[in-house]
C-alpha positions as CSV (number, residue, x, y, z in Angstrom):
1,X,0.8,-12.4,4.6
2,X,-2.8,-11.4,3.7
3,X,-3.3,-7.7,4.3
4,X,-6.7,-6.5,4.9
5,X,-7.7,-3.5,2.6
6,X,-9.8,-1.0,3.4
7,X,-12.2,0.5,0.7
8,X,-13.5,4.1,1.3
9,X,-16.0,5.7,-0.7
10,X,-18.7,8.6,-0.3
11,X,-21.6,9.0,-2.3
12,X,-24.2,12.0,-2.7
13,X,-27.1,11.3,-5.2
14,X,-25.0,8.5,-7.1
15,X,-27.6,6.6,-8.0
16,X,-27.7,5.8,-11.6
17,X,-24.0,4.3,-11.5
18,X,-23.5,3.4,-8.1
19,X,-24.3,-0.5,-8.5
20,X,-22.6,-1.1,-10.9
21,X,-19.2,1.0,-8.6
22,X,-19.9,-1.5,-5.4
23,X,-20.2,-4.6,-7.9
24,X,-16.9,-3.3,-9.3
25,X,-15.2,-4.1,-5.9
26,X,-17.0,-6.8,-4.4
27,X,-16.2,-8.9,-7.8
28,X,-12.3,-7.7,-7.0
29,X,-9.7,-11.0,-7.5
30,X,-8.1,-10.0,-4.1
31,X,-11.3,-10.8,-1.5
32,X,-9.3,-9.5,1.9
33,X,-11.3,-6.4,2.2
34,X,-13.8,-4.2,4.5
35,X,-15.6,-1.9,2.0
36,X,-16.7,1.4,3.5
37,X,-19.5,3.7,2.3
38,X,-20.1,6.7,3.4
39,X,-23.8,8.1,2.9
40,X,-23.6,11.7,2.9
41,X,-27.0,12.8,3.2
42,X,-28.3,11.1,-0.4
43,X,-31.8,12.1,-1.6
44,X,-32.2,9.4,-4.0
45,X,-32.4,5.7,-3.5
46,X,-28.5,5.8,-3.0
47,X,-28.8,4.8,0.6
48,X,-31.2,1.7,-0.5
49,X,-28.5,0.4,-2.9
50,X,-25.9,0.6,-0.5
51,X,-28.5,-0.9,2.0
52,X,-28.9,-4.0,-0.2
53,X,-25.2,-5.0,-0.8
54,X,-24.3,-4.8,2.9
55,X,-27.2,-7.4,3.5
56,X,-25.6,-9.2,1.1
57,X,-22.4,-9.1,1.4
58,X,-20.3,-8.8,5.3
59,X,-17.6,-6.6,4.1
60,X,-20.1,-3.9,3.3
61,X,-20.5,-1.8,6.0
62,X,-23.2,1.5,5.6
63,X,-22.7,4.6,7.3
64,X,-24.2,7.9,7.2
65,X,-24.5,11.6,7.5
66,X,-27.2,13.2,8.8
67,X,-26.9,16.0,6.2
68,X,-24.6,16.5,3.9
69,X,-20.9,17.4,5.0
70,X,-18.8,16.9,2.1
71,X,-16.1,14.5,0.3
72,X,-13.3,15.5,2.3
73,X,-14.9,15.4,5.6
74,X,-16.4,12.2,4.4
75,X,-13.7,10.4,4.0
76,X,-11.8,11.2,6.8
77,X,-14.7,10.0,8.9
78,X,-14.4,6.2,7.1
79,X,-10.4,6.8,7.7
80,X,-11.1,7.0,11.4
81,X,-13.2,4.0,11.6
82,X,-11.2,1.1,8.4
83,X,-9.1,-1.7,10.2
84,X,-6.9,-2.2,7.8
85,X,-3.1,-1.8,6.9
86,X,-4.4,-0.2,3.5
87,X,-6.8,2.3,2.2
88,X,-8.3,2.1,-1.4
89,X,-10.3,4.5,-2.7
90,X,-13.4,4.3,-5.0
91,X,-15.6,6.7,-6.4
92,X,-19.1,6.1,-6.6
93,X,-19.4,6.4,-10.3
94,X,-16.2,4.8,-11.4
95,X,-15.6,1.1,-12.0
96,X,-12.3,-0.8,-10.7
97,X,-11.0,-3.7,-13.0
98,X,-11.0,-7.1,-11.1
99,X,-7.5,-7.2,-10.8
100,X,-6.4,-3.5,-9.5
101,X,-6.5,-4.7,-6.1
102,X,-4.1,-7.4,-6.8
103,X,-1.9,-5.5,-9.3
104,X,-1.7,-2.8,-6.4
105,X,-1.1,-5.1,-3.7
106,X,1.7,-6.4,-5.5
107,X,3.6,-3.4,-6.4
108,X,2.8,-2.0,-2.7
109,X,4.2,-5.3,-1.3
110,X,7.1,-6.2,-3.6
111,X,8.6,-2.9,-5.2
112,X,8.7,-0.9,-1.8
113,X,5.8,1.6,-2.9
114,X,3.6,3.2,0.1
115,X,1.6,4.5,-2.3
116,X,-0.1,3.3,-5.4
117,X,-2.6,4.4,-8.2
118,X,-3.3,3.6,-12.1
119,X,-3.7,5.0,-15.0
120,X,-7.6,5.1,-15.7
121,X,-9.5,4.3,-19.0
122,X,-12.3,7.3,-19.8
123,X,-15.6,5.8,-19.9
124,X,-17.7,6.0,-23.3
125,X,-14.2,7.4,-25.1
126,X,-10.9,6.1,-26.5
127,X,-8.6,8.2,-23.9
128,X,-7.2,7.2,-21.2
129,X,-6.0,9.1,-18.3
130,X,-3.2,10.9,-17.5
131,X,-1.9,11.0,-21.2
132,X,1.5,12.7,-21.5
133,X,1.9,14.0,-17.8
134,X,2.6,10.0,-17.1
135,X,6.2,10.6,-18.7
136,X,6.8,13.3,-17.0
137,X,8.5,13.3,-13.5
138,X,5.4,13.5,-10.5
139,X,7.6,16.6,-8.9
140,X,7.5,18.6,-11.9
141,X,4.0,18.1,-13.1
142,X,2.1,18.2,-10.2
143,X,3.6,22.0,-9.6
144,X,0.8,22.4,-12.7
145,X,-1.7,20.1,-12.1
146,X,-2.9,16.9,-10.2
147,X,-1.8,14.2,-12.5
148,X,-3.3,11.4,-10.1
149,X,-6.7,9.5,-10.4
150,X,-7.9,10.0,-7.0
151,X,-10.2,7.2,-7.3
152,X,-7.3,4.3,-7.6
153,X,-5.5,5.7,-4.6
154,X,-4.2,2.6,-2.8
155,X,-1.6,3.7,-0.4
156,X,-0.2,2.7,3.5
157,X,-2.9,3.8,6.2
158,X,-0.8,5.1,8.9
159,X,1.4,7.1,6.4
160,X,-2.0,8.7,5.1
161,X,-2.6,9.4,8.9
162,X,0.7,10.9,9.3
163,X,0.3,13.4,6.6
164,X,-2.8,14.9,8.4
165,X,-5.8,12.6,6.2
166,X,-7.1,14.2,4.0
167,X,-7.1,18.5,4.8
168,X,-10.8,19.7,5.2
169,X,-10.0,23.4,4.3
170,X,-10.3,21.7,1.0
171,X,-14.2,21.3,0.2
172,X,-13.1,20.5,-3.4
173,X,-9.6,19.5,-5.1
174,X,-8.7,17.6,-1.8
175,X,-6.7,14.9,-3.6
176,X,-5.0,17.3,-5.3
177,X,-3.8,18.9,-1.8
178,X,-3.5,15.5,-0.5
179,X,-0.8,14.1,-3.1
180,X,1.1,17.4,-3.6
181,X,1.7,17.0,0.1
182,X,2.7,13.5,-0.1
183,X,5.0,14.4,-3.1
184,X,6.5,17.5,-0.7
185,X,7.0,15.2,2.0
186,X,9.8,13.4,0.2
187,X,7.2,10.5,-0.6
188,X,7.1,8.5,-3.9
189,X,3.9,7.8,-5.7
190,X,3.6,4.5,-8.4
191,X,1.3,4.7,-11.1
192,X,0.6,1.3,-13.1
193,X,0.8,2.5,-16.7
194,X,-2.0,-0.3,-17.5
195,X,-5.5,1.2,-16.6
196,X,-6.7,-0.8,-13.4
197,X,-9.6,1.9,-13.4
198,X,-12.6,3.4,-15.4
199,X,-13.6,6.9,-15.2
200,X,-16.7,8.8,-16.4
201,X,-16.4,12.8,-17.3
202,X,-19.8,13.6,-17.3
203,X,-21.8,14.6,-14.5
204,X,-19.0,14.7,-12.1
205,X,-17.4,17.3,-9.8
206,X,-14.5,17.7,-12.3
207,X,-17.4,18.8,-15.3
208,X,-20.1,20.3,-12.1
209,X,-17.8,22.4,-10.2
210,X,-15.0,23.7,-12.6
211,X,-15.1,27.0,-11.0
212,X,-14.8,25.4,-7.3
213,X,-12.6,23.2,-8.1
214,X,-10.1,25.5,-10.3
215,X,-10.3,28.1,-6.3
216,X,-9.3,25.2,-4.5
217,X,-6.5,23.7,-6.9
218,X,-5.0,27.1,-7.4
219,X,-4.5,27.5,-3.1
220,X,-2.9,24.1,-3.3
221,X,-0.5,25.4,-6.1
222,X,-0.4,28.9,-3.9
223,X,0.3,26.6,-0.9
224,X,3.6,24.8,-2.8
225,X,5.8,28.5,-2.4
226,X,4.8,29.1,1.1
């Protein structure tokens, strides 16, 4: 069985790395895919870029916001309108190794997984992420922090529908909210130990809005002893 995977990702003012992110999937080893991009009111030449691939290629498929409205609310707009059994996330500055969709699909098919990420090399350093919290049991660390990489979520559609997609009380840290409810649910997260996924930490949310991001992720950990 072939399963059709749907790639989500939003992009604001991406830019300088955002070719290189949509060649990253298009050059995937597994080619059954719709790839989703979100345009959420770019003032750059973003929306040209993405512009150019989907003449290019059919599985690109542009759509856009007439001003900005956020990642959270982004994405569950490109939830509502994928086709397939699968959604896979990418980030528009991030890079995924040919063979994560592959390596995903596999472990999704074959080890009874609904949900699937990877560890993620950090880009222009040695480190890769998570670093300790892998060994340490999902339900216990992520009472502390998000030990995901949102961008190599790869998990079941309808169960990510079920859960409520992703919540848009959360402007920032919405994975975070996202996977500790998955976790809470009784659901089991996979994470490849081999990187399948590159990640920059400059210039990002997580280095732009610490202070944002640290409100939201302490109401998700407030949320966990309601």
């Amino acid at each position: 069985m072939s399963y059709l995977i749907s790639v989500i990702m939003s992009v604001k003012d991406g830019e300088d790395y955002l070719e290189e992110s949509i060649k990253s999937i298009l050059n995937q080893s597994y080619k059954n895919f719709e790839f989703l991009i979100c345009d959420d009111g770019s003032t750059d030449k973003s929306l040209a870029i993405c512009n150019k691939f989907a003449e290019e290629d059919s599985r690109v498929r542009i759509f856009t916001n007439s001003h900005t409205i956020g990642l959270t609310k982004s994405l569950n707009k490109l939830i509502e309108i994928s086709k397939g059994e699968i959604i896979a996330r990418q980030d528009a500055d991030d890079i995924s190794h040919e063979e994560r969709f592959s390596r995903q699909l596999n472990v999704y098919k074959n080890k009874g997984f609904n949900i699937v990420t990877s560890r993620a090399k950090i880009l222009m350093s040695k480190r890769t992420k998570p670093r300790l919290s892998f060994f340490i049991p999902n339900k216990l660390i992520i009472k502390l922090k998000n030990p995901f990489v949102h961008g190599s979520l790869f998990m079941n559609k309808q169960l990510l529908i079920n859960i409520g997609r992703y919540n848009e009380n959360f402007y920032y840290s919405q994975d975070y909210k996202l996977f500790w409810d998955l976790i809470h649910t009784g659901n089991k997260v996979k994470v490849i130990y081999g990187p399948l996924y590159s990640i920059r930490n400059v210039n990002n949310i997580s280095t732009l809005k610490v202070k944002e991001q640290k409100y939201y992720s302490d109401l998700v950990k407030k949320s966990m002893h309601l």
